[in-house]
N, C-alpha and C positions, 0 to 999 in steps of 0.2 A: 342173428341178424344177417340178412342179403343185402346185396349190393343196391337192390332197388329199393330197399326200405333208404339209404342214407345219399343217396347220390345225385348230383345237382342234374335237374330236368333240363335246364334253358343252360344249354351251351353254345359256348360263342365258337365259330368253325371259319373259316378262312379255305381259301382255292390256291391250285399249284400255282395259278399265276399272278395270284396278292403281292404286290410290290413287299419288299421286305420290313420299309418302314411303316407302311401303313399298318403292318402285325406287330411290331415292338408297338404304335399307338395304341393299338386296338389293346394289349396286353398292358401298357401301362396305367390308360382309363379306365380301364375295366378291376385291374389290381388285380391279375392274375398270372402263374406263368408258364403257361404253357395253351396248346390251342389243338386242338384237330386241325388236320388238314383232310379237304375234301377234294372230288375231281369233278369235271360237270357235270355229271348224275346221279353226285352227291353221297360217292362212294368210297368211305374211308382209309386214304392211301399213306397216311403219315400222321406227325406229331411235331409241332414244332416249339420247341421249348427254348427256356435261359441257355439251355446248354451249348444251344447251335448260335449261339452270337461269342461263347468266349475265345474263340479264334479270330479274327476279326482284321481285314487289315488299315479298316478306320483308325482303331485303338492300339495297331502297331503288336498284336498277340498273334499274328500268324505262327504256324510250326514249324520250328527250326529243326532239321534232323540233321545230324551229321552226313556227310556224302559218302561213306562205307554206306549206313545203313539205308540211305535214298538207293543206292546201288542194288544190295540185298532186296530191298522191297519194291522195286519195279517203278516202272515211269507211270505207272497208273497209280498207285498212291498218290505220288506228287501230284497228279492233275485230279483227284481227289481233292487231295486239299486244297488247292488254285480255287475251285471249285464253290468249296466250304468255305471259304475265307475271301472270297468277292463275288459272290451269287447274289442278284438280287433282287432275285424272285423264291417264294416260299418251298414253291416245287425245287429251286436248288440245291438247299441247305439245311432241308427239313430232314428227323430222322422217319427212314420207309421202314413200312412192315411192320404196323404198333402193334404190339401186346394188346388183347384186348380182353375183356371178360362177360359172360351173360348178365343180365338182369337174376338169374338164381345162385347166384357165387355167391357160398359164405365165407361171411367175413374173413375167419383164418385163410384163408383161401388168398384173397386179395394181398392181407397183409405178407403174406408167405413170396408171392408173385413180385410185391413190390423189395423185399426185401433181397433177393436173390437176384434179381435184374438191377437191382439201385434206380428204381423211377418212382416220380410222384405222383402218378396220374394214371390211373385206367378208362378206358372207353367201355362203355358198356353196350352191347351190341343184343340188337335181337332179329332174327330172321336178316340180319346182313346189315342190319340201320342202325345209325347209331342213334340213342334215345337218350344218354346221361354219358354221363361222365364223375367218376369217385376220385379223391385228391387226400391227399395225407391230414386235409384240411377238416375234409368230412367225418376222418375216423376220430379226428380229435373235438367233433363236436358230439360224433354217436360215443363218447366217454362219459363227455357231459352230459349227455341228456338221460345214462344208464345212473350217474350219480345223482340225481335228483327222482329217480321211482321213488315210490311211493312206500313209508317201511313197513318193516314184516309184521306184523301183527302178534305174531309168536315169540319175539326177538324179547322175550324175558333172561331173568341173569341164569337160569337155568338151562336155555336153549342155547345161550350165546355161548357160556362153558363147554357144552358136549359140541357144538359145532366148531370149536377152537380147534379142543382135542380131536376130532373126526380131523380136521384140516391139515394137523400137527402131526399127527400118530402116522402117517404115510408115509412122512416125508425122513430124503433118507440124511437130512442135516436136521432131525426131530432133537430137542434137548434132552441129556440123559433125566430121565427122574423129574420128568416134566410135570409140574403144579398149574392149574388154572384157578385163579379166583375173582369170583366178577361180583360185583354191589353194585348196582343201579348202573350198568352199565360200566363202570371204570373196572378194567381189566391187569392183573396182578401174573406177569409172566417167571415161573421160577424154575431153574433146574442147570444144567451144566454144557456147555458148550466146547468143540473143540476146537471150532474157528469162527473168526468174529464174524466172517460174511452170511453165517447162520441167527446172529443176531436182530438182526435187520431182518431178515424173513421170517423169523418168527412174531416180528414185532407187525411185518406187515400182513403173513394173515390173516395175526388180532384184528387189525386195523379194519379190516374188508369183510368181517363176520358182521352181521348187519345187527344194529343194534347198540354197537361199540363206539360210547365218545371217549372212551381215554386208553390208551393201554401204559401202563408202568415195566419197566424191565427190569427185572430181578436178577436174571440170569446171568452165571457164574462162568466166565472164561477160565479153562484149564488144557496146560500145555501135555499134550501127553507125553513128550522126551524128558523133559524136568519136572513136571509136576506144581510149577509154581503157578499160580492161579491170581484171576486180577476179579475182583467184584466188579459188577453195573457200576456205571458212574452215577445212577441215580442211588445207589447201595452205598456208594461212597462219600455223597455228599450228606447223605442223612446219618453215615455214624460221624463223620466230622462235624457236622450241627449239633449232631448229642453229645462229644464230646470238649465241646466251645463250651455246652450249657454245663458239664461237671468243672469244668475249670473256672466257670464264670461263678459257680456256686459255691 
């Protein structure tokens, strides 16, 4: 998937010189939080986000720095900040120089970009315009809508098996002596582990082999310093059931 298969067409955009409050309206009707900023020819010059109101000195969050370190960082920070924290025009307190990405960014792409900058929102640009805009909002609806295709056609308990194992056999937290057994789709994970965080990924590539409404976990934690070993808790509640039923019998 690209950015332009999932990324909202109709964005709301604002100018350097949009009064401040008229942007927090426009962002709170709209239920949105963040905005392009435009300049008169409509040329992408910033981003104005939640972020650039948490300083604020309505709500008394101005930047308190110590006076060493206002020293150390120069009288241009400080009027920086002055700056960011009673500006109040868009063009003030906006962040400049957005990240931006094309219309043909795949997806890993995007979320790599947003992960490594910490932002929610990419502009999507084409020959210099912007045309969309993608938001953390949209990857979490291109999840849903990859969860709801349409299934495999081949997803019998024999292709669901070998595709476990294809999934499983790579991986380098694979369980030793690893069993697949799958009936009408309910999935029987068996074999030995050496850390629990491996049981959960085995349980979840079951999970995402298409075709799979249940998976069961079998699998056997063992310490390799001591040796002493804990069964599935599904392992454990089924010999405790059987052993209620000889005591009750």
């Amino acid at each position: 998937m690209r950015a332009h298969q999932i990324m909202a067409r109709h964005v709301i955009t604002v100018g350097t010189e949009t009064p401040i409050l008229d942007a927090v309206k426009l962002m709170m009707d709209h239920h949105i939080s963040g905005l392009p900023v435009v300049d008169a020819t409509g040329r992408l010059v910033g981003i104005l986000s939640e972020t650039d109101f948490l300083r604020r000195s309505e709500i008394g969050t101005q930047r308190r720095r110590a006076r060493w370190l206002q020293f150390l960082l120069g009288s241009g920070h400080a009027a920086a900040d002055f700056v960011h924290e009673r500006g109040r025009k868009v063009g003030e307190i906006m962040s400049r120089d957005p990240i931006t990405v094309t219309e043909e960014a795949p997806l890993p792409d995007l979320v790599e970009v947003m992960e490594k900058r910490g932002i929610k929102r990419l502009p999507v640009m084409r020959d210099g315009h912007l045309v969309g805009i993608v938001t953390r909002a949209d990857l979490l609806r291109a999840v849903a809508s990859v969860a709801h295709e349409v299934p495999d056609p081949t997803a019998d308990d024999k292709h669901i098996h070998d595709r476990i194992v294809r999934a499983l056999d790579g991986a380098s937290w694979c369980p030793l002596g690893l069993q697949v057994s799958v009936r009408n789709g309910v999935v029987h994970l068996r074999g030995i582990i050496m850390d629990e965080r491996a049981r959960l990924a085995a349980i979840v590539a079951a999970e995402n082999t298409t075709g799979v409404r249940e998976v069961h976990d079998q699998l056997c934690y063992v310490d390799t310093y001591s040796g002493f070993y804990i069964q599935s808790a599904e392992d454990e509640r089924t010999a405790a059931a059987n052993a209620a039923k000889e005591t009750a019998g």
